[in-house]
Every structure is written in C-alpha cells, then in structure tokens.
C-alpha positions in Angstrom: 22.8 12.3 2.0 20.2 13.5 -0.5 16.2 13.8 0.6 12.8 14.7 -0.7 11.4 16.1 2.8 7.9 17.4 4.0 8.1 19.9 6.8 4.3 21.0 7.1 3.9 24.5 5.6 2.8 23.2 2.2 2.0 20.1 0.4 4.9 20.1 -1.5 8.3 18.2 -0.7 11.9 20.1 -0.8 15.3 18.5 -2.0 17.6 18.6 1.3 20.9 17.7 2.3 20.2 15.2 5.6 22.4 14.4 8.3 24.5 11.0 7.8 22.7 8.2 9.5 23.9 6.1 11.9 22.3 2.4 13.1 21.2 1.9 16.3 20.3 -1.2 18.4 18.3 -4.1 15.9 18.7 -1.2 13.3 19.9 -1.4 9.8 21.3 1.3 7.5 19.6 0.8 3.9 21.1 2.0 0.4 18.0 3.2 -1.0 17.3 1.9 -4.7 14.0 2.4 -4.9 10.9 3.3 -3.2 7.5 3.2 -4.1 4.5 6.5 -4.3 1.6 5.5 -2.3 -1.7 7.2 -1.8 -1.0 7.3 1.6 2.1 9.4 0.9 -0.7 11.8 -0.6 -2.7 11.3 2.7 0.2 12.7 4.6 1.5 15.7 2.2 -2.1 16.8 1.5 -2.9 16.9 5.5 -5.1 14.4 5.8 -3.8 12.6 8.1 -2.7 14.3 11.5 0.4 15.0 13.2 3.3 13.3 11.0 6.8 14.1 12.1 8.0 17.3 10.9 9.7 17.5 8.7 9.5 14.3 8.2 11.1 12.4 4.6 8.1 10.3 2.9 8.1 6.4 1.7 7.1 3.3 2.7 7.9 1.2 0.4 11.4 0.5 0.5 13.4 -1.4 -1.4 17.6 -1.3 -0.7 20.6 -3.4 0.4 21.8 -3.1 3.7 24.9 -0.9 4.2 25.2 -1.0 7.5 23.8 -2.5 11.1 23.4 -2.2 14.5 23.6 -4.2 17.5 21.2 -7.0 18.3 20.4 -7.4 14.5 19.7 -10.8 13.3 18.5 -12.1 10.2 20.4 -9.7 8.0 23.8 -9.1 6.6 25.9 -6.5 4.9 24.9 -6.7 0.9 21.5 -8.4 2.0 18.5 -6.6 -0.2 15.7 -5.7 2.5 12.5 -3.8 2.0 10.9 -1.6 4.0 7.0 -1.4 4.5 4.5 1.1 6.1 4.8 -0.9 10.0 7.9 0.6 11.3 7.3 -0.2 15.0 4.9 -1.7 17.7 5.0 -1.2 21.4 5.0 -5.3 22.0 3.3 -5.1 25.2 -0.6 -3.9 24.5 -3.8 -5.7 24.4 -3.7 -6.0 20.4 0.1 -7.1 20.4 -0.3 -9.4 22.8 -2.9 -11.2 20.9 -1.5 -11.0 17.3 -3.1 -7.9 16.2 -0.2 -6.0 16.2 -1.5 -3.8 13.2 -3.8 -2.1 16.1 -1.4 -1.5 18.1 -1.8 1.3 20.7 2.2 3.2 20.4 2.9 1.9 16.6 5.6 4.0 14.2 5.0 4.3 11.0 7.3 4.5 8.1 7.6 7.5 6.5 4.8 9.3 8.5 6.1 9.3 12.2 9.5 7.6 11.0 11.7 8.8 8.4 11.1 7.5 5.3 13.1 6.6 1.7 12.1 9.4 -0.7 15.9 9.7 0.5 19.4 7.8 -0.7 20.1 6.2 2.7 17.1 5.5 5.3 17.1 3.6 8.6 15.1 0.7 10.1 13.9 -1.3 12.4 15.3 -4.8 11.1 12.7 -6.8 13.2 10.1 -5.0 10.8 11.7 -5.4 7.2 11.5 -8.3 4.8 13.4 -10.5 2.9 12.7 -9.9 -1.0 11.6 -12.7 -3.7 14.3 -12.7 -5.9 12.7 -12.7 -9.3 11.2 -8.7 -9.1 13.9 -5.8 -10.0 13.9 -2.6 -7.2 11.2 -1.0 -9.2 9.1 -4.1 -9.7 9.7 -5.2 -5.8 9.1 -2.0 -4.4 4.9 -1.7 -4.5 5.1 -4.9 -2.6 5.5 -3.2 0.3 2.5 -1.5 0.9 0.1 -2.1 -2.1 0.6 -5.5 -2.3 0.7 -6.0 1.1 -2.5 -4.3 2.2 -4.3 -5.3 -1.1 -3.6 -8.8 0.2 -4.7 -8.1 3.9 -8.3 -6.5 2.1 -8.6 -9.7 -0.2 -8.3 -12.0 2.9 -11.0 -10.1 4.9 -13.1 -10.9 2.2 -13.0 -14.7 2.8 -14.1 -17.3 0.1 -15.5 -14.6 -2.1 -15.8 -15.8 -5.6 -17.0 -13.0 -7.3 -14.8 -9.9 -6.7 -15.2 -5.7 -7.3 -12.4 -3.9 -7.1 -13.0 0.1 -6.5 -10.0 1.8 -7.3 -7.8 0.1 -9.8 -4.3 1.4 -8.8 -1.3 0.1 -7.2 -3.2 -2.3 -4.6 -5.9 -3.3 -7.1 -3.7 -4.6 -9.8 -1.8 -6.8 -7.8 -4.7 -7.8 -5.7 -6.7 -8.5 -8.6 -3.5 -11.2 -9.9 -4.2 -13.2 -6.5 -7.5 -13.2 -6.8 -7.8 -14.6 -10.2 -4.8 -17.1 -9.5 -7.2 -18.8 -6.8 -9.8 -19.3 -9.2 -12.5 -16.1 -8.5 -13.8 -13.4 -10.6 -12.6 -10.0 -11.0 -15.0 -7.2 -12.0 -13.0 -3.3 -12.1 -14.6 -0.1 -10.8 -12.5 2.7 -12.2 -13.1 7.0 -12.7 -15.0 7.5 -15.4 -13.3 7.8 -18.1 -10.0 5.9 -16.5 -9.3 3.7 -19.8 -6.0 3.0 -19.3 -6.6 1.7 -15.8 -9.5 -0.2 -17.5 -7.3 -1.8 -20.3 -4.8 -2.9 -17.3 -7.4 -4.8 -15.9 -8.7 -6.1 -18.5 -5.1 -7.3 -19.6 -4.8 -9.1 -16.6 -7.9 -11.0 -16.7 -10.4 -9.4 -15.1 -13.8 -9.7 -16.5 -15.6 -6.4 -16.8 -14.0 -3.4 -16.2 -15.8 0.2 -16.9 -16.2 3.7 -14.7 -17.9 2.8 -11.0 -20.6 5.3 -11.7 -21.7 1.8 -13.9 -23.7 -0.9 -12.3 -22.1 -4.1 -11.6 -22.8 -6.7 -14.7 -23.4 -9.5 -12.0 -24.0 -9.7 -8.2 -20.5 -9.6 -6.3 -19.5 -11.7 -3.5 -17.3 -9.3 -2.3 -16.0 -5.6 -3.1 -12.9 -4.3 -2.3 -12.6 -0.3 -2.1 -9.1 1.1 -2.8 -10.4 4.8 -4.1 -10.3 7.3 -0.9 -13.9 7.6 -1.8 -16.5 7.5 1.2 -19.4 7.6 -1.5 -18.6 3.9 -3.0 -19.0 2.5 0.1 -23.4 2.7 -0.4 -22.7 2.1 -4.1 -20.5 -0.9 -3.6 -23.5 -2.3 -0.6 -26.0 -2.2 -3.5 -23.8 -4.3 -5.6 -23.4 -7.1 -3.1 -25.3 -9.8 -2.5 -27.2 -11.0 0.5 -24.3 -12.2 3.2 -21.4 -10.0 1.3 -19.2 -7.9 2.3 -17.8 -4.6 1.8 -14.0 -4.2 2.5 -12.2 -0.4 3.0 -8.3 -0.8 1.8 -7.3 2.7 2.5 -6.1 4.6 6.0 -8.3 7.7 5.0 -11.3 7.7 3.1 -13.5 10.9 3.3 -16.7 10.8 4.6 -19.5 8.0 4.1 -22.8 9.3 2.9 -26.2 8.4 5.0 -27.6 5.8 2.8 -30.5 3.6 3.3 -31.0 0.9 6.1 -32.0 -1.6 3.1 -28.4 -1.3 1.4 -26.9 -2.9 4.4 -30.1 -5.8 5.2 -29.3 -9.3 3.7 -26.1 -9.7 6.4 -24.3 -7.2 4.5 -21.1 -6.5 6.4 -18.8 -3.2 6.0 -15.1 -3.6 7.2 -12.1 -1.6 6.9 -8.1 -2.9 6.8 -5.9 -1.5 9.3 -1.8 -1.6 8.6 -0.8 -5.3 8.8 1.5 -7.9 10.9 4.1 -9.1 10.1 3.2 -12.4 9.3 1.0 -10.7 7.0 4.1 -9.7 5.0 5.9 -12.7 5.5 3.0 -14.9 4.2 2.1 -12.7 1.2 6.3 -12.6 0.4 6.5 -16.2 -0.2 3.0 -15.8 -2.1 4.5 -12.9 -4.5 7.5 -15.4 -4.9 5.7 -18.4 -6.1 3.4 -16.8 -8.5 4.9 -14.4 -9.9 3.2 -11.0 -10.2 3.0 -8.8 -13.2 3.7 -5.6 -11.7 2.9 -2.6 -13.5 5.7 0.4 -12.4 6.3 3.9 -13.6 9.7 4.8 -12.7 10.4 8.4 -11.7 13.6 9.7 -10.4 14.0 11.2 -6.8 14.0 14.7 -7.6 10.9 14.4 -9.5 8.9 13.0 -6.6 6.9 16.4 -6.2 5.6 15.4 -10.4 5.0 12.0 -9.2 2.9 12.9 -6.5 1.1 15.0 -8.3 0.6 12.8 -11.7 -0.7 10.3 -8.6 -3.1 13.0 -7.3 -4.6 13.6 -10.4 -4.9 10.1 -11.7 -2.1 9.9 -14.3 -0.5 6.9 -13.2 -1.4 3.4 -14.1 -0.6 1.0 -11.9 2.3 1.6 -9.5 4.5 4.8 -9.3 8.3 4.1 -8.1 10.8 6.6 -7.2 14.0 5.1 -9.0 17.0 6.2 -6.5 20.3 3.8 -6.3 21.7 1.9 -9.0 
C-alpha cells in the first residue's frame, strides 16, 4: 500500500511503500477515501508535540469503507463507511475512564500520532473508537468531522449558554463550530490574521456578524470566546473581550506560551479552560447533530502525494476552511 510517512529527521513527509495490513482483534481494515489536514498534523511534523511513533503515517480524520475485520468486531460490516477520529484507544481501567472522562485518560493512543494514521490508502482501527457517518456529506465533506468538528463542538459546549460568541482562529474547527452556534440562536463574532479576508468573507457568508483581524477590538462584549489559533497571546486579548462571569475556552492540543498579563483581565469570574481530545459520546452526539442540520462544509481537496503542499499551504494560512487529502475513489 501507498503512504505519506513522517519518520523524525525533518518536517517533511516521504511517499512509501507500507507493509499490507492485517486486522486484529475488534480491528477493522479501512479503504482510505479521504482524510482530513489538521493543525495538529502540523503540531506533530513541526515537533511540537513529543515523542510520536516513528515513523509514524499522519491523519486523523478518516473517512473509508471497511475492507476488512477482525475478531470481536461488532457494529460494522464489510462495505460499511466508517470514519476515523483523533481518539484511537483508552486504557478502560483509570481514574478518568472510569468516570466518563475518557479523553484524559492516563495510557490513550492516538490516531496518527502514536497510531498509524490515513495519509495512507489502507489504515487500521480500533472499531470500538470509529463512527458511523451521516449520509448526506461526500468523503471530502465528511472527513473534517472527525476532528474539527468534533473538538470545535467539545469547545462550544465548555462554553455553556453563551450567547454572544468570538471565535479566534477561523479555520477548519471555527467554521463548523460557528454553523452550531448560530443554529441554536447565539451570536457569532470572527477573530482572523490580519489581513485573512478570505477566512473573513467565509464567516461572514455563514452568518456571523463581525468578522475583521483579532488585533481589532471586539464590536460588543462576548459571552464567550473560543481560541482555535495555536496562539498563547489571544488568550489576554480574548479575557479583555469578555464580560464579567465569561469564559475563555482553548480548542487546540498545543498552543505556545501564554503571556503574563494583568490580574484585572481575569477579575469579574472570568474563567480560562482548555479542551482535551474527546469521548466517544462526544462523537456520537455531535454525529447525529452534523446529520440533522446539515453543515456547510468548506473543503479543499488535495491528492495524497501532495500532502507535503497541503501542509504547508496550512502552515502558512492558505487554506480556507478545511484541507482534505482526496485518496480512494
């Protein structure tokens, strides 16, 4: 099989012939078709975040039919089209999965960081950690589901009744995000680069009400702010924008560093959070959510053995909306 594959010496991926795959116990053995480009994939490639599996094939947002499966699989059936998300495994046994906080779970695997991924034209899972797709979104469209709806849903919900919404970071996440938000009646306000007008037209298109660089001050209090940029200096910027009692939510796994700010910023019951992973009744919930809406998702398609391009045009802001690696037919 064919696969894009990081093996640590450089932030770059290589095309590679892999070994045939074969399921295992509850696994299943998934014709890629697509797979989505997440920030996080960016996280890993760059090195910031530590100790991935080497060499390890990127992807987390899986979208394929099931080709084959493995013993003690239930649920799923040959021909079946399953995604994939960024939750590969948890231990079952610790304090947090014991309690239904499995997204903190102390031995977790991770899809395409310390499990192979689907930057690849067959990939492997753990079936008790894959979903069931709404039928009315293609393999590109379905794909970003997986992780940028899926967390982006996770960071709206931490933000509670909010009715007045900034979203920092208007990328894969924030444009789906921003589609639940407004469907349940709140206010959407977007915080892009400066200069980011295509990102700022997208939201605009989809209803938000302001949208303009994040070096801009918010036209009205927020309720709520919901930071999807890798940028530890919105985090004081996005405190000064809330109102007494909001709260600040953190969407990503990395973030760089949060600047000193002052003690004021955070007075008023100001509260700062961040989003860890998700459960899988996260995905199952937000699933029958994306089905019943639907979502206008915004995808640029981009074949496997451009991935390195897409990466890149992600690194450097080019992409509005989603980026999708377009693999099986």
């Amino acid at each position: 099989m064919l696969a894009m594959v990081f093996d640590g010496t450089a932030p770059i991926l290589h095309e590679r012939e892999w070994p045939d795959l074969v399921p295992g116990e509850k696994q299943l053995l998934i014709d890629v078709r697509a797979c989505g480009i997440c920030r996080t994939d960016l996280h890993v490639i760059d090195g910031e975040l530590p100790h991935p599996k080497v060499p390890v094939i990127p992807g987390h947002e899986i979208v394929g039919v099931v080709a084959g499966i493995g013993t003690g699989v239930r649920g799923f059936g040959i021909g079946d089209r399953v995604g994939v998300p960024w939750m590969g495994h948890t231990c079952g046994h610790c304090r947090y999965c014991t309690s239904g906080r499995e997204n903190l779970c102390d031995a977790p695997g991770f899809t395409g960081y310390t499990i192979d991924g689907g930057y690849a034209d067959r990939a492997l899972a753990d079936s008790r950690y894959c979903f069931h797709l709404p039928e009315c979104y293609s393999d590109i469209e379905a794909a970003p589901l997986l992780c940028a709806g899926l967390i982006g849903y996770r960071t709206l919900r931490m933000a509670g009744d909010a009715r007045r919404i900034g979203i920092y970071g208007f990328g894969a996440a924030a444009h789906i995000v921003a589609q639940i938000a407004l469907r349940q009646g709140r206010t959407v306000y977007a915080f892009t680069r400066g200069g980011d007008t295509a990102a700022q037209k997208l939201a605009l298109r989809l209803g938000a009400r302001w949208a303009s660089g994040s070096d801009e001050p918010a036209p009205d209090e927020l309720d709520a702010a919901l930071i999807f940029a890798p940028v530890g200096a919105l985090v004081p910027v996005a405190l000064k924008a809330v109102a007494k009692g909001g709260t600040v939510v953190c969407g990503g796994i990395h973030m760089s560093d949060v600047p000193s700010f002052p003690y004021e910023f955070l007075w008023g019951e100001r509260r700062v959070v961040s989003v860890a992973n998700l459960t899988r009744e996260d995905g199952r919930e937000f699933m029958r959510l994306a089905g019943e809406i639907p979502l206008e998702i915004a995808a640029m398609p981009y074949p496997l053995h451009e991935a390195n391009r897409a990466l890149s045009d992600l690194r450097e802001g080019r992409v509005a909306g989603a980026a999708v690696l377009q693999i099986g037919s």
